[in-house]
N, C-alpha and C positions, 0 to 999 in steps of 0.2 A: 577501380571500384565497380561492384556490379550494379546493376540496376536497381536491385532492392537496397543494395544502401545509398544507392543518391537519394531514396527518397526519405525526406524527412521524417524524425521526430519531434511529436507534437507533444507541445507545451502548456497548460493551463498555469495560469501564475501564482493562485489563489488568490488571498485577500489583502485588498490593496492599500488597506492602513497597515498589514503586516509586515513581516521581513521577507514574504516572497518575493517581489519587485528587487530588495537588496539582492538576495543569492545568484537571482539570474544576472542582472546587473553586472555583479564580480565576476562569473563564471563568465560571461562575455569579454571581460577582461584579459583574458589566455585563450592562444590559439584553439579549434577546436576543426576536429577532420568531420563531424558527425552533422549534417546538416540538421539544422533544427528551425520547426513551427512555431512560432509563439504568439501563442492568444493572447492577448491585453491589450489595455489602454494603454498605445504608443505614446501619450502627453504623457500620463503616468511614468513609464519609465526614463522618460528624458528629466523631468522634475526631481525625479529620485536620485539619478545620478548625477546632477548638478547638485542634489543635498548631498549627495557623497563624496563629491568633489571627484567624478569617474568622469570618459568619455563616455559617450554612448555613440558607437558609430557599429554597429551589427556589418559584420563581413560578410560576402557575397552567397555564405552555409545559410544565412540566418534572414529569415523570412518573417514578417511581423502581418500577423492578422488583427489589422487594430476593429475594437469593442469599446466605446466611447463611455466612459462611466456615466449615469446621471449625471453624478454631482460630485467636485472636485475632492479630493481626499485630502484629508490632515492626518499626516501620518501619528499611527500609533494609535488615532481615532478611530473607532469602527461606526459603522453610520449605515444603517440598517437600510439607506436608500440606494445602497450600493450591493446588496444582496441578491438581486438578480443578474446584475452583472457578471460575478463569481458562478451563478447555475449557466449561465452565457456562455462564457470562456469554457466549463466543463462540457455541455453541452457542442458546441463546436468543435470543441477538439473531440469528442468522441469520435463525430460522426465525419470525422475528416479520416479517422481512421477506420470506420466503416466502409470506407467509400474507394480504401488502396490507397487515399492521395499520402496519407502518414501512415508508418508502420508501425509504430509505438505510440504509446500515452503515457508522458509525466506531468503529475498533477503535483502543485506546490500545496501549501498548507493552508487550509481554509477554516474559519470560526465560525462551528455547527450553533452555535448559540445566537449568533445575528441571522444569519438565513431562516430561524426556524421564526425570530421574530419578525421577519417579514412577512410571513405565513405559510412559507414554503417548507413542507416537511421533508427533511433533511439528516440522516443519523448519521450520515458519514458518505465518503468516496463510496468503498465497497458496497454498498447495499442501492446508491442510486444510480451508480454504471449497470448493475445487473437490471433495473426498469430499464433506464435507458436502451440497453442492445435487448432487450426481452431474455433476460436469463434467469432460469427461475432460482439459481442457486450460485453463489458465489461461495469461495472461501477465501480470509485474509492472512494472507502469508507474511512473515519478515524474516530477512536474511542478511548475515553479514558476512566475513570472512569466517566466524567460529562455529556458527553452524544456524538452521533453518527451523522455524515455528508456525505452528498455523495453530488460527484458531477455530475451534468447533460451534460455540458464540460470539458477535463482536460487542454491539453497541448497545446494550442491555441492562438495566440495575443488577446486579449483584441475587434480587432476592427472588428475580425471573430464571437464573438460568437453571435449576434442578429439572425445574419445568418443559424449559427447552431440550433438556438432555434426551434423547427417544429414539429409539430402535433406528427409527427412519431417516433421522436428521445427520444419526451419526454414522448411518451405512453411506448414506447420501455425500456426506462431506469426505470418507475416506475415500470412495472411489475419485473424486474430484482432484483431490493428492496425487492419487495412484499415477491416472491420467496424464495429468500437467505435469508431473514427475517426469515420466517418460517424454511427454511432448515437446515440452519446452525445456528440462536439464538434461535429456538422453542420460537418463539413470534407468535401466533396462527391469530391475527389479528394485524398485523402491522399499528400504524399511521403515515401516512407522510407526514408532512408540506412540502409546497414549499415554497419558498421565488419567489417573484416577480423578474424580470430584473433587474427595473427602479428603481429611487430613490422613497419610498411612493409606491410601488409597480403599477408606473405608474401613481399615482394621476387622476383617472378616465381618463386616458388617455393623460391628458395633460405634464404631463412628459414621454409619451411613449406608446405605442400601443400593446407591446408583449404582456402585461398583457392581454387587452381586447380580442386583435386577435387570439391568439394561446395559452396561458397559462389556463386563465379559461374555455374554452371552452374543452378543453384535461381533466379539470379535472374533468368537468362532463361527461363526458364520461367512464372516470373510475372508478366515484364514482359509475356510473350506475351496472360496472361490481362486484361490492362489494368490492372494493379497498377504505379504508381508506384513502383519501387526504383531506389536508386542505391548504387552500391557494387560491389565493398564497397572502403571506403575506410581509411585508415591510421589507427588510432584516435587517436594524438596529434594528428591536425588535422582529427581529424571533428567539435572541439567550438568551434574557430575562429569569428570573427561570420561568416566567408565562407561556412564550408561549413553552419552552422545558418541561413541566409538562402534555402540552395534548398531547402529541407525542412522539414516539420512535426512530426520527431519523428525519433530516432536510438536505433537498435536495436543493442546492445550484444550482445556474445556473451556475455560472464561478467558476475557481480555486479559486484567494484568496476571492470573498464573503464566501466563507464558510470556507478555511483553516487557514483564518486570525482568525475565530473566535476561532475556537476549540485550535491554538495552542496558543493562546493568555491563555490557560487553562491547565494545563498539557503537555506541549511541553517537551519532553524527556520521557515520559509515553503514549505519542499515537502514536497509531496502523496503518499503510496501509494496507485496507485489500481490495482486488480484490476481487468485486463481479459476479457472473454470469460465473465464470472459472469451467470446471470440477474439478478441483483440489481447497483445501482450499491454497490459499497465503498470509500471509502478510509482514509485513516489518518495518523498523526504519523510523521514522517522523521527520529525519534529512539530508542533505546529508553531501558531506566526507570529510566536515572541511581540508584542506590539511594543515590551518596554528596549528594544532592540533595533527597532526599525530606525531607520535614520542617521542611525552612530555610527554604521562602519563597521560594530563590532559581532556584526550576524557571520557565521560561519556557513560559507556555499560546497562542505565537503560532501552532504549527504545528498543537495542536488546533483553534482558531479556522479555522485556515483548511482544515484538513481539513473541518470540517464546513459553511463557506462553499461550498466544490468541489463537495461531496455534495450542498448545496441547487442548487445552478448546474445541474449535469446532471441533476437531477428537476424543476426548472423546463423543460429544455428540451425541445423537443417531439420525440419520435421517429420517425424516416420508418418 
């Protein structure tokens, strides 16, 4: 093994009334060659696996950075005095991998809704890793075995994003693709369908104007710079085997246009991965099930394979 892979990847566990602490719990159950960091409350996890009826005995790969909760957790409870704890563990492990000591970050599933009422404003992973490492732009990618989505907005009402849609945002976010394409999947010429806003991608305008006003125009523009786009196209048949067959990846304008589609596909086997971060991240394609924790009956496929993904692109070599 070389020296980049002895060093580990780091762990956030998320939220600790949730089924994060299960997944990792199980996953430590089978042998694992990848050394791994993991941030949390080390009581926490021992408590969980005696509720599970597991061992908890971490092999010699597996390294625990204990973070002491406030105040003891009832699972399935979330408890708004545990909400800093959760920015703790993401905050830690970032900057472990700021720092070389971890080569990766897998973050478990966390509950934006108790953090925000602790007072800490919180839309999601991807928007508070880019403050954290100072980047002014992220884009949130998911991927599974059938094919790869990003999106052009993430964490937004529904009646914000026409607004958000804009020459800038959206040159901004494909170059980001383009990049991390090449960087971290050594795909040398990346293609990227967009999907249209509107229904019919606008129907020449008569369902909608983004299309004409600001989507295709942006993307001759960067067709002109040698960026592969196509589009933008009708988002009900931009996830078809035809139209995923000329393309490497499909650029969604809102949340669920496009994570309706991909999880509608392997949902427990795909990937969040932050594009455009100094550091490679990604994460579980579920959040933290609270009526789940405790039972046994959490599935740890999508951690598994987050942190498979995380080894894959720190194996791979960077142009």
């Amino acid at each position: 093994m070389s020296n980049t892979l002895k060093t580990p990847i780091a762990i956030s566990v998320g939220e600790p009334a949730g089924i994060g602490p299960d997944i990792l719990i199980t996953l430590l159950q089978h042998a694992t060659e990848t050394p791994l960091h993991i941030f949390s409350d080390q009581t926490l996890l021992e408590k969980r696996a005696k509720q599970l009826g597991l061992n908890f005995q971490p092999s010699q790969q597996i390294t625990i950075n204990h973070i002491p909760l406030p105040e003891a957790t009832d699972t399935g409870t979330l408890n708004v005095a545990n909400a800093e704890y959760v920015i703790k563990t993401i905050e830690q492990a970032t900057q472990a991998c700021l720092e070389n000591r971890c080569r990766a970050l897998v973050t478990g599933p966390v509950h934006k809704g108790v953090i925000n009422e602790a007072g800490i404003h919180f839309t999601g992973h991807t928007e508070y890793l880019a403050k954290l490492t100072n980047t002014q732009r992220t884009v949130m990618m998911l991927a599974n075995q059938f094919y790869k989505v990003a999106l052009l907005t993430t964490h937004i009402p529904l009646s914000q994003v026409p607004q958000a849609i804009t020459t800038p945002s959206l040159k901004e976010c494909i170059h980001i693709i383009h990049k991390d394409l090449q960087k971290r999947f050594n795909i040398t010429t990346p293609r990227i369908l967009v999907c249209g806003l509107n229904p019919h991608a606008g129907e020449s305008g008569h369902l909608g104007r983004e299309e004409i006003d600001i989507i295709e125009p942006t993307l001759k523009i960067l067709a002109k710079e040698n960026i592969h786009v196509i589009g933008p196209v009708s988002a009900d048949t931009a996830f078809t085997h035809a139209s995923l067959a000329r393309c490497d990846i499909v650029l969604a304008m809102y949340h669920d246009q496009g994570l309706t589609a991909i999880k509608s596909q392997g949902f427990g086997e795909t990937v969040n991965i932050t594009l455009g971060l100094p550091l490679v991240r990604t994460s579980v394609d579920h959040g933290v099930a609270l009526d789940l924790a405790g039972t046994g009956k959490a599935c740890f496929q999508s951690l598994k394979t987050a942190i498979s993904m995380a080894d894959e692109l720190t194996r791979s070599p960077s142009p």
